[in-house]
N, C-alpha and C positions, 0 to 999 in steps of 0.2 A: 763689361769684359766677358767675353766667351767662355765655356767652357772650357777645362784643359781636355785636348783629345786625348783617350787611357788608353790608345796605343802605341805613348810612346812613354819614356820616363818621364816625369817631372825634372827640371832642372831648374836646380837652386845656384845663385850668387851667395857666399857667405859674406860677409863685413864684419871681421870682429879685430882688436890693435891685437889680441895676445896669438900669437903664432902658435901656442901651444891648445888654446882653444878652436882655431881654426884648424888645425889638424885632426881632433876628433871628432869637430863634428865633419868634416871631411869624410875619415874612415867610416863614421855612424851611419852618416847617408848615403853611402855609397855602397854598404853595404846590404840595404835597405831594398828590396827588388822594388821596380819602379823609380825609382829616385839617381841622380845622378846632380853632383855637383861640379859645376862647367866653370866656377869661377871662387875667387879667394882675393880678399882687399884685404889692407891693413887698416884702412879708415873711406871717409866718403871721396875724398878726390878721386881716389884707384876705383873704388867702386864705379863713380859714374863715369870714369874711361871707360871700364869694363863692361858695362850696359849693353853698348850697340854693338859690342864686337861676341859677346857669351846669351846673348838675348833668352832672361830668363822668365823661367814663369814665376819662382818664389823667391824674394830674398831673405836672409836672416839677418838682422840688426843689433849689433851692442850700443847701448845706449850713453856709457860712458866713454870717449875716444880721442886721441887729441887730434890740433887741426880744426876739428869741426864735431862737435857732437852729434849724435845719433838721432835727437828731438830735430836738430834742426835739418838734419840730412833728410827726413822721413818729410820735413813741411813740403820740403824744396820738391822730393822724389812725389808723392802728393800732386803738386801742382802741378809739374812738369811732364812728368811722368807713372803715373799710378799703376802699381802693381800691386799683389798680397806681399804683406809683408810682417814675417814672425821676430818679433820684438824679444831680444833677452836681454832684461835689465837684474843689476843685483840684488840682492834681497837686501835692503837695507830700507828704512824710511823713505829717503830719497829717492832711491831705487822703486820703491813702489808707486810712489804719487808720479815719476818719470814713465812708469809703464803703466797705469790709467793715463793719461794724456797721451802716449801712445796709441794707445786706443780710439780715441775721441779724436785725435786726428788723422786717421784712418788703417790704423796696424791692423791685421786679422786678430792676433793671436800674441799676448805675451807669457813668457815663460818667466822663471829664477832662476837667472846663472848662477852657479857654484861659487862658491866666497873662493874653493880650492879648486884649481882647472883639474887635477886628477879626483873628483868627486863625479865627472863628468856621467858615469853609469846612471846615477839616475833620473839626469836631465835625459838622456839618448830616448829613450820611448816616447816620452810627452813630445819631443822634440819632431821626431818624426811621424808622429799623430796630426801633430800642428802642421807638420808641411802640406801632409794629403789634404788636410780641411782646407787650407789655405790654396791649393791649386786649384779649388772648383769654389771659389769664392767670390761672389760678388764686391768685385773694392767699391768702397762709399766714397767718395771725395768730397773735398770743401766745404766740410761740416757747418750749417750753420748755426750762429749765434745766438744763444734762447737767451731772453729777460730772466732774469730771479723770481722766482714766483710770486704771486701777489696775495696781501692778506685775504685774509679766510674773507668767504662771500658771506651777505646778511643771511640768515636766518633759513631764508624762504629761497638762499638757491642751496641750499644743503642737500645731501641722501635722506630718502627717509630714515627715521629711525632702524639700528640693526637689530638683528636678534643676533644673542652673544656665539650661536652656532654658525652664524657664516663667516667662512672665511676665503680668503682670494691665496689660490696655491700656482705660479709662476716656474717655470724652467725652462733655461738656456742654455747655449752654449756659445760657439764661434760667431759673432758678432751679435753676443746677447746683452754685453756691458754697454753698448749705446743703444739697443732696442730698448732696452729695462729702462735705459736713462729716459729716453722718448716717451716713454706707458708713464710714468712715475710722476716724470713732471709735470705731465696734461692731468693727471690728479685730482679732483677739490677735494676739501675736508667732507668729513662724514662718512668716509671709509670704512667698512670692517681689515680686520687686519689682515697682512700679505706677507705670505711667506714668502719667500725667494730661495732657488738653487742654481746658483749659478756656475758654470765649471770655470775655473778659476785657480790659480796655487796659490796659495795659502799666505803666503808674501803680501797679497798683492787685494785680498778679500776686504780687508778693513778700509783701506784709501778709498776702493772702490763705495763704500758703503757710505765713508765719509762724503764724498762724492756727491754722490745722491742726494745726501741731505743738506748740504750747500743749495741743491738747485730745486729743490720741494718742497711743497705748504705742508706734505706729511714730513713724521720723522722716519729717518733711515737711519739704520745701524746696524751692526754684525751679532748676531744671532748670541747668546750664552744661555747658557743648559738651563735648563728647568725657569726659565723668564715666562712669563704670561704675553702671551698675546694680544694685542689690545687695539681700539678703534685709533685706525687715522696714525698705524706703525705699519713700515717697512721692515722685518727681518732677514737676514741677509745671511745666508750659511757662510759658513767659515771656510776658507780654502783647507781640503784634507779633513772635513768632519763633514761623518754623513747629518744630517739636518731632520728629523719629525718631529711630529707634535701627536700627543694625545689629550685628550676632555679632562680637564681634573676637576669638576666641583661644576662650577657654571661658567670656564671657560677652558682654553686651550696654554697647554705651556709647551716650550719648547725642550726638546732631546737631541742634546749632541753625544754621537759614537766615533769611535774609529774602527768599524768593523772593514771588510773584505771590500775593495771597491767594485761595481757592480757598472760594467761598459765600461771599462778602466775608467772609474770615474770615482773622489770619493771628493767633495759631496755625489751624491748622483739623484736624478730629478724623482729617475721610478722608487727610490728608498724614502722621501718623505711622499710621494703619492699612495705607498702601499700604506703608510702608518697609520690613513684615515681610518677609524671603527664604520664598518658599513651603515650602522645607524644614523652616522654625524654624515654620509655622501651626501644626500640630498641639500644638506645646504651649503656644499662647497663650490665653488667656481674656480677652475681650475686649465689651466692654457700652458701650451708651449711655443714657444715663440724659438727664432734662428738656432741652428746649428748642425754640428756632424753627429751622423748617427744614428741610434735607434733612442737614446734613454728618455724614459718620459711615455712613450707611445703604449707599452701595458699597463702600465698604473692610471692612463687617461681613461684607456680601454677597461678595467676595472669601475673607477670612479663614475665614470658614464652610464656602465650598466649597473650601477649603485642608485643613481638619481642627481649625481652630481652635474650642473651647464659646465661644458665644455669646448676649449677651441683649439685652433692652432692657426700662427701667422702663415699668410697666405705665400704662394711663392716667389711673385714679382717683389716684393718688398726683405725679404732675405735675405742675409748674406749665404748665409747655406741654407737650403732646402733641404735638410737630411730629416733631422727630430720632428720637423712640421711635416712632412712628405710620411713618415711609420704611422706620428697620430692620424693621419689623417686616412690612409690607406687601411692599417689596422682598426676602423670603425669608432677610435678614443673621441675623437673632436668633432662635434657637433655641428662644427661651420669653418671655414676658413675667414682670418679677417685682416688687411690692410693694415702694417702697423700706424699709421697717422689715427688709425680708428681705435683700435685697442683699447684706449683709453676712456673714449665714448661707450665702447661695447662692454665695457665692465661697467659702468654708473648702469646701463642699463638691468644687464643682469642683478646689477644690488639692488632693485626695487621690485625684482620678479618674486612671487613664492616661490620657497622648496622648489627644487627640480622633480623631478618624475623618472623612472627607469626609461631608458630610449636609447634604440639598437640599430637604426640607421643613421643614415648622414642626414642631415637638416638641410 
C-alpha cells in the first residue's frame, strides 16, 4: 500500500455502536490538523456501505458491536479489502486477548477504550498518534500460520555457552507486536536474556506477553521490578512502566518506574537503553525493529559508541519505517537487517566476543 500523500488530510471511517463514542472521536480528529473524519458507522454493515462511497485511508474499529463483531469485520475487511486499521478494544481480559489477535490479523494499532465514554480525554492523544502512524503504514495481510515450537535441539545445536553480561535489548513500536512475535519464535534455546519495550497500553502488555510464550521454546512474560534476568527469558515491559535494568551482583534485574514518558511514550525503548552502565555496553546487543518515530535511535547511538552490536530492521520489511529509519540515520545501528533474519542475526551476535566502540555504519 502506498504511501499517504501529506498534502492532504488523512481521512478516517470511525466504526464504533456507541453514538456517543463516535462523536468524540469525531470532534477529537477533526480537530486534529491533518486529519479529517469522512465517515461514522454504527457497526460493520454501515461501514462497508460506506467504504466505496468515503474512500478512507484509516479506520477505527470497536471490537465489541452487535450484528457482526469487530474481529470478524477486520478478517473480512483483511481479506477483502486491506487498510490500516486502529483497533479500540475494552480494557477488560477479553478485551485484551480481542485486541492482540487484532493485531496478528492485521490491525496497525490497538488502543483501551474507556470503560466511561466521557473519560474520552485521555484516549484522544494516543488516539490520534495511532492514526498518523497508521496512515504511512504498511498493512500485512493473511498472516501466516506458525507450528508451536518444537522441543529444545540436542546439545550440539545450542549457543555457546553465555557470559552472564550479555544481554539482548529489543524496541518497537507500530507493527512491533507481530515483528517480536516473528524474532522470538525463530528463537532456540540457549539465549542470553531479552529485554523487550514494546509501546503498547497497559491493558493490553500482559496477553501480549502471554502471547509469546504460547508460541516459543523461550519463556515470555511481562517484566516485575527487581526480577533477575536470566538465560532463555523474554521480559516484556509493562504497558505504562518505563522498563531498565541494572548489574546487581553477577547478573541483571529489572526496574520498573512511572516516571515522565519520554516520545510520548512510557514504556519508551531510549529509557531502558540509557540504563545500561557503560562498562556492561560491550556486551549488549541491542536492535530496533518497526515503528513511529524517533524512540530508541540515541540510546542505540549511545550503546554503539559504548561497544555494544547494534541494528535496526531494514525498510522493506516494516510496517513503519520511522524508529529504524533515526537508528539508522543517527549512526545507532550497525546494519540494517530483514526481519525473517533477525532471528538468525542475533544467534550470530551471541557467539561474537564483546563488541568494540564503532562509529560508522557497517
Amino acid at each position: 500500500m502506498p504511501l499517504l500523500n501529506s498534502n492532504r488530510a488523512i481521512r478516517v471511517l470511525v466504526v464504533d455502536d456507541s453514538a456517543v463514542v463516535r462523536r468524540m472521536i469525531d470532534d477529537h480528529l477533526n480537530a486534529a490538523e491533518g486529519i479529517e473524519v469522512v465517515g461514522k458507522a454504527a457497526d460493520p454493515y454501515e461501514a462497508r456501505d460506506l467504504l466505496p462511497k468515503v474512500k478512507p485511508d484509516v479506520m477505527t474499529l470497536d471490537m465489541e458491536m452487535p450484528r457482526m463483531d469487530g474481529l470478524t469485520f477486520l478478517r473480512l475487511l483483511m481479506e477483502h479489502r486491506p487498510m490500516p486499521v486502529v483497533v479500540l478494544s475494552s480494557l477488560t481480559q477479553k478485551g485484551s486477548h480481542l485486541g492482540i489477535e487484532a493485531l496478528r490479523i492485521g490491525a496497525v494499532e490497538v488502543l483501551g477504550k474507556p470503560g466511561n465514554a466521557y473519560s474520552f480525554d485521555d484516549l484522544g492523544p494516543a488516539l490520534e498518534r495511532s492514526v498518523r502512524a497508521a496512515a504511512c503504514a504498511r498493512v500485512v495481510t493473511n498472516p501466516v500460520a506458525r507450528p508451536q515450537p518444537s522441543p529444545p535441539p540436542p546439545a550440539e545445536g545450542r549457543l555457546v555457552e553465555q557470559d552472564n553480561r550479555r544481554l539482548i535489548l529489543l524496541g518497537a513500536s507500530t507493527g512491533g507486536t507481530e515483528a517480536l512475535r516473528e524474532v522470538i519464535q525463530d528463537l532456540r534455546p540457549g539465549m542470553p536474556p531479552i529485554v523487550v519495550v514494546q509501546h503498547i497500553p497497559a491493558a493490553f502488555s500482559a496477553a501480549f506477553a502471554d502471547r509469546l510464550n504460547d508460541r516459543s521454546a523461550l519463556t515470555v512474560r511481562e517484566a516485575t521490578d527487581g526480577e533477575l534476568c536470566l538465560p532463555d527469558t523474554v521480559l516484556i515491559a509493562p504497558g505504562n512502566r518505563h522498563l531498565t535494568v541494572k548489574w546487581a551482583g553477577n547478573r541483571y534485574r529489572t526496574q520498573l518506574s512511572d516516571g515522565p514518558q519520554v516520545w510520548h511514550q512510557r514504556p519508551a525503548v531510549d529509557v531502558l537503553f540509557r540504563s545500561i552502565p557503560p562498562k556492561c555496553a560491550p556486551w549488549m546487543i541491542a536492535g530496533v525493529l518497526t515503528g513511529m518515530g524517533k524512540d530508541g535511535a540515541q540510546g542505540l547511538v549511545g550503546l554503539r559508541e559504548q561497544g555494544a552490536r547494534t541494528f535496526a530492521q531494514d525498510e522493506a520489511t516494516c510496517v513503519v519505517y520511522g524508529m529504524p529509519r533515526e537508528a539508522w540515520e543517527q549512526g545507532g545501528a550497525a546494519a540494517q537487517v530483514p526481519l525473517p533474519k533477525i532471528a538468525s542475526h542475533l544467534n550470530k551476535l551471541c557467539n561474537l566476543p564483546a563488541g568494540q566502540p564503532s562509529y560508522a555504519h557497517a
